[in-house]
C-alpha positions as CSV (number, residue, x, y, z in Angstrom):
1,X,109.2,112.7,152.4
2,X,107.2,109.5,151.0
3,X,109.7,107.4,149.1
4,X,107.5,106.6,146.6
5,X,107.7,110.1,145.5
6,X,111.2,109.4,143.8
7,X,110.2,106.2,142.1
8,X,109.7,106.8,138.2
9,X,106.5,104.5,138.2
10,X,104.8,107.0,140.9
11,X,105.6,110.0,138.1
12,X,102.7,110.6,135.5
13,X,105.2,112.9,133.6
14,X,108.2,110.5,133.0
15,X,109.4,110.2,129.4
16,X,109.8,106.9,127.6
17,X,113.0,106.0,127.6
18,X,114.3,105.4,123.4
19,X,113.6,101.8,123.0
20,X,110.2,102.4,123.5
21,X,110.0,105.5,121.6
22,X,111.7,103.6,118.8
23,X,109.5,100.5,119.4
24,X,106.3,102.4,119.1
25,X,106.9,103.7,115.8
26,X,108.1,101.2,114.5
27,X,105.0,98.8,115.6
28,X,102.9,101.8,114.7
29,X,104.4,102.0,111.1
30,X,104.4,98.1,110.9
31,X,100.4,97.9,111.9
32,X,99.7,100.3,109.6
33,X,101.5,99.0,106.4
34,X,100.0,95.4,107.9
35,X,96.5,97.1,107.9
36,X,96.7,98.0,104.7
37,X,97.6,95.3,103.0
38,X,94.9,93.2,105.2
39,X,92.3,95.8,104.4
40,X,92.7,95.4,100.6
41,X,93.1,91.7,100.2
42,X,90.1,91.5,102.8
43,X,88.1,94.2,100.5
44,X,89.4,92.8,97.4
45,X,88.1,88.9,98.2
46,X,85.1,90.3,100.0
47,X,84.3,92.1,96.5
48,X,84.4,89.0,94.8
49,X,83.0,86.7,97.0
50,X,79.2,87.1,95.9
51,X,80.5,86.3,91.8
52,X,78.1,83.7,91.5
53,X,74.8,85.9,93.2
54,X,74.4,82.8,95.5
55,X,73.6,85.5,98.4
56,X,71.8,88.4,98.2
57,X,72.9,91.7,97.9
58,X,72.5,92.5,101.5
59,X,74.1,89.7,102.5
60,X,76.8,90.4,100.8
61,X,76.5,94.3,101.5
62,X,76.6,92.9,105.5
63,X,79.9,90.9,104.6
64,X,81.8,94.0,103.5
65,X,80.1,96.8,106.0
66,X,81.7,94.2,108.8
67,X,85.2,93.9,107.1
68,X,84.7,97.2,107.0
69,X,83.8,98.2,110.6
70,X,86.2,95.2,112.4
71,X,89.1,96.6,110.1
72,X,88.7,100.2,111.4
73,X,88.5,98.7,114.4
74,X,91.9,96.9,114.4
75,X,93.7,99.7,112.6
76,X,92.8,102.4,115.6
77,X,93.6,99.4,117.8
78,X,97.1,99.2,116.5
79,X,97.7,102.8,117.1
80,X,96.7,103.0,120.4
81,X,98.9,99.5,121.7
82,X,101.5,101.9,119.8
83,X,100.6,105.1,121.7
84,X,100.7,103.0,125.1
85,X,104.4,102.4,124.7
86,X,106.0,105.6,124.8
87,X,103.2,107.2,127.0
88,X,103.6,105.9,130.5
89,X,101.2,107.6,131.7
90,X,98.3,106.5,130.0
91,X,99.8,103.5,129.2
92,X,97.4,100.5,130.8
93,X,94.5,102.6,129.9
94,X,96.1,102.5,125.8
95,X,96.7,98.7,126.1
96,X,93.6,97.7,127.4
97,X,91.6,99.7,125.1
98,X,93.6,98.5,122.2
99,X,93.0,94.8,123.1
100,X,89.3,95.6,123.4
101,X,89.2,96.9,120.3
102,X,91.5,94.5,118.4
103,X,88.7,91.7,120.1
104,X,86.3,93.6,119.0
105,X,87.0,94.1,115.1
106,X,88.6,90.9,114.6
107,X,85.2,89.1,116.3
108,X,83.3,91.2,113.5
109,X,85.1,90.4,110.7
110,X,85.0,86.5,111.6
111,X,80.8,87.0,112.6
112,X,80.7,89.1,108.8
113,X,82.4,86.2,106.9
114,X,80.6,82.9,109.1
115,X,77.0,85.0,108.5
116,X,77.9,85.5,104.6
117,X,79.3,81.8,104.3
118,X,76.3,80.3,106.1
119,X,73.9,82.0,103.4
120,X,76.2,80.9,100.5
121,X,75.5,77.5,102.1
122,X,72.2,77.8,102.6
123,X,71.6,78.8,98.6
């Protein structure tokens, strides 16, 4: 008998113990009550930030298509970091695919506001 057989890390099928059950939820609620409220001050100034037609319109249609686009990306990024604690088994791949995407919408947001402020400049 191998003795890493026993050990709970060597099991795909353990079960998350209740802290991490309890944890996940609760960060998965918590990211998605945070998303939301991000996503509509973020859509809400995004909205108004072309009030004085300094850009043009597809400028400004580029600012909120990537608030847009990074925002989905952080919300699904949030419920996968979530998903990763109270499923061990897939865990590292649920973590590291959350971070990518959390990278990922947050850089596209910033790149959507520092285009959309560099033409507001520009004007």
């Amino acid at each position: 008998m191998d003795s890493s057989e026993g050990s709970p890390s060597s099991n795909p099928h353990r079960r998350p113990g209740t802290a991490a059950l309890v944890g996940g939820i609760l960060l998965l609620i918590g990211w998605l009550i945070g998303s939301a409220v991000w996503f509509f001050l973020s859509m809400m100034g995004g909205l108004m930030a072309n009030d004085s037609g300094a850009v043009s319109e597809g400028t400004h249609s580029g600012l909120l298509l990537g608030l847009v686009i990074g925002q989905i990306l952080t919300t699904l990024a949030g419920i996968l970091g979530s998903t990763g604690l109270f499923w061990p088994a897939r865990r590292k791949w649920l973590m590291l695919s959350g971070v990518g995407m959390l990278v990922a919408g947050i850089a596209i947001q910033v790149i959507a506001f520092q285009n959309f402020a560099a033409a507001a400049a520009a004007a």
